[in-house]
C-alpha positions as CSV (number, residue, x, y, z in Angstrom):
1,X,185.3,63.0,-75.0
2,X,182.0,63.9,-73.1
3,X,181.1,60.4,-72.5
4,X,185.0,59.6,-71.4
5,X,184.0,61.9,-68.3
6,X,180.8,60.6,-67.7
7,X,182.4,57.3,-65.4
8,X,184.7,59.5,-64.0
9,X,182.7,62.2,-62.6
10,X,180.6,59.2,-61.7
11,X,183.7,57.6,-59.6
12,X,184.0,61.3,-57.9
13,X,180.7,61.3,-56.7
14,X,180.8,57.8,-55.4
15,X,184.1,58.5,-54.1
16,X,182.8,62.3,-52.2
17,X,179.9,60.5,-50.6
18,X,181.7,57.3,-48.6
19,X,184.4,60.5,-47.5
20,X,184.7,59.3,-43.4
21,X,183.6,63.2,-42.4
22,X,185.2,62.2,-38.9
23,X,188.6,61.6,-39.7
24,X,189.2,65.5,-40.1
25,X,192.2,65.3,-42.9
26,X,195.6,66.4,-41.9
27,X,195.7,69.0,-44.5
28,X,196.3,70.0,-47.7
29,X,193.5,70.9,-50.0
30,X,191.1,68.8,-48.2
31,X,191.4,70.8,-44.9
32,X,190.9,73.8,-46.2
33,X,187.6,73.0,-47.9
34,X,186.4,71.4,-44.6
35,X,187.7,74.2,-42.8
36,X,185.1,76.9,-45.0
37,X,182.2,74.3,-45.4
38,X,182.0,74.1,-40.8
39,X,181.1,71.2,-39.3
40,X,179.7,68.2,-40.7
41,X,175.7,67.7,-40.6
42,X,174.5,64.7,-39.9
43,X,172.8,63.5,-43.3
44,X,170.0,61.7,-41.5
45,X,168.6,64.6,-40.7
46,X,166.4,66.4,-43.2
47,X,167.5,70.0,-44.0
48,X,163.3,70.8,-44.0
49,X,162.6,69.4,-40.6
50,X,161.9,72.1,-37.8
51,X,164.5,73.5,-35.8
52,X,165.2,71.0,-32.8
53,X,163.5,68.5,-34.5
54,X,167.0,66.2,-34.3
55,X,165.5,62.8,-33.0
56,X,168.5,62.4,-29.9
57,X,168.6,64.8,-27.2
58,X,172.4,65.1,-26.3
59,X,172.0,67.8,-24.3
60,X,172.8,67.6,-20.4
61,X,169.8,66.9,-18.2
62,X,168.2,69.8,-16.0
63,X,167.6,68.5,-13.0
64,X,164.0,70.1,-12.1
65,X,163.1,67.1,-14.7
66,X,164.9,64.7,-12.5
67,X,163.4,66.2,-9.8
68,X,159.8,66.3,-11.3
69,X,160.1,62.6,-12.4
70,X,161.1,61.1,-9.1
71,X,159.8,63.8,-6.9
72,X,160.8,67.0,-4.6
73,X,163.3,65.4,-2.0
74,X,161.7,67.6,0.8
75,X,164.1,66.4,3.4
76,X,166.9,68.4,1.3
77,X,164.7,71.2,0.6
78,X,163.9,71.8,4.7
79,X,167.8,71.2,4.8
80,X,168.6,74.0,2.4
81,X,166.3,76.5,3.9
82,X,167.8,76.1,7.1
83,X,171.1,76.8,6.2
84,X,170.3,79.7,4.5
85,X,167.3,81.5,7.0
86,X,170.0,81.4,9.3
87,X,172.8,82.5,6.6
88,X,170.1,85.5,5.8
89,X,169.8,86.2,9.0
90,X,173.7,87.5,9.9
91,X,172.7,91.6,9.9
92,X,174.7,94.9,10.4
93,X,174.6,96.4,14.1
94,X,175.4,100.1,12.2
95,X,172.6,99.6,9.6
96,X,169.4,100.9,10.5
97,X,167.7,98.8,8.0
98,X,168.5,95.5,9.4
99,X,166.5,92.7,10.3
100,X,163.5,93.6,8.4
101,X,161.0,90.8,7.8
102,X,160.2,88.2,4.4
103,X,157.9,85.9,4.4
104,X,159.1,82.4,5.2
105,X,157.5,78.8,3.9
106,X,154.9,78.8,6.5
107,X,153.9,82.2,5.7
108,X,155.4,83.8,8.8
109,X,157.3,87.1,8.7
110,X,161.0,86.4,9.6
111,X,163.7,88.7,9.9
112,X,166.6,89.2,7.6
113,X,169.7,90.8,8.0
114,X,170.0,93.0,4.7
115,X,166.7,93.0,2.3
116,X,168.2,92.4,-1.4
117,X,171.7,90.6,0.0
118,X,172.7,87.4,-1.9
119,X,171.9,85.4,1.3
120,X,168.3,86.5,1.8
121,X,167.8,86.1,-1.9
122,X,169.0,82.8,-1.6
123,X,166.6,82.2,1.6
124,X,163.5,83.8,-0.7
125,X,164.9,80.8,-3.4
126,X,164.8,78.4,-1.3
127,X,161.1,79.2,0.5
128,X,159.9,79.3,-3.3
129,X,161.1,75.9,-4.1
130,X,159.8,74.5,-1.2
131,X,156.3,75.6,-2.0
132,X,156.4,74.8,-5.4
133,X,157.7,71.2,-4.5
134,X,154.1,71.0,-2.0
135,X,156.3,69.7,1.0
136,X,154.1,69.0,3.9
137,X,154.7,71.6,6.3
138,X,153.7,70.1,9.5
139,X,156.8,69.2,10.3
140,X,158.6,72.4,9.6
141,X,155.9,75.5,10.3
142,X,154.8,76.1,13.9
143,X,151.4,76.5,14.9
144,X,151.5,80.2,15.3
145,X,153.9,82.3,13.8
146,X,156.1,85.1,16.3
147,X,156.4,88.6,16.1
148,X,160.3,89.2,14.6
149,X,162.1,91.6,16.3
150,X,163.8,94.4,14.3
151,X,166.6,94.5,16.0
152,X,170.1,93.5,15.5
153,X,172.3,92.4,18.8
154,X,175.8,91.7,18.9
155,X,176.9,88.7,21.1
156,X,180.7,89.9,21.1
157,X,180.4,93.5,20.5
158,X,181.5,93.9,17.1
159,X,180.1,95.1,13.8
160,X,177.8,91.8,12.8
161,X,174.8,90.4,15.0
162,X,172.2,88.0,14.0
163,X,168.1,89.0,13.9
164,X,166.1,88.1,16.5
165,X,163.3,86.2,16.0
């Protein structure tokens, strides 16, 4: 009888090993066991190799490596810090501690409306990526940097002004 079983288990194990693991049975018996084994592995992949060591990155791209690879599109960069220096800028005329001054990408101390607000975060961003991307800043930074004002006008006489500068 033992050797009657022999061929048979042989034909299981044959039969367990060409199993199309992406097919994901309808049911029955078979979904249930794929249900408490998780997903599939892929068997090219040795159970000792390192973590990550999984040949094929899938994973979406970041793109500071696109950006590293073909280089800091400057243009953009003096495009994004414009936007938000003057974003940053919008202040409180009631708050006494508007328009206080950062440090901008030339190094000169420019006023913000509200010190910790998203939009002068965003501003602070935006200065670091631009000197971490070494744009030339001839084009951008003046040849002498102003005194900012502390202050915080109103052109229409309501609650928001904008910095001086």
């Amino acid at each position: 009888m033992g050797r009657s079983l022999l061929p048979l288990l042989g034909l299981v194990s044959l039969a367990g090993c060409s199993y199309d693991w992406n097919s994901h049975g309808s049911g029955g018996a078979d979904a249930h066991a794929e249900a408490e084994a998780g997903p599939p592995t892929d068997s090219a992949v040795s159970m000792d190799a390192p973590p990550g060591d999984v040949g094929v990155d899938s994973s979406p791209m970041d793109s500071s490596v696109v950006e590293a690879e073909a280089g800091p599109d400057c243009a953009a960069l003096v495009a994004q810090l414009q936007a938000d220096f003057q974003a940053a800028q919008v202040c409180s005329v009631i708050d006494p501690t508007a328009c206080k001054s950062v440090s901008d990408e030339c190094g000169c101390h420019v006023p913000v409306g509200k010190m910790g607000s998203a939009a002068t975060t965003a501003f602070l961003g935006a200065v670091s990526q631009f000197n971490a991307a070494q744009c030339d800043k001839a084009s951008v930074c003046p040849d002498a940097c102003a005194v900012p004002l502390e202050a915080c006008p109103t052109a229409d006489g309501g609650p928001s002004g904008f910095c001086l500068q």
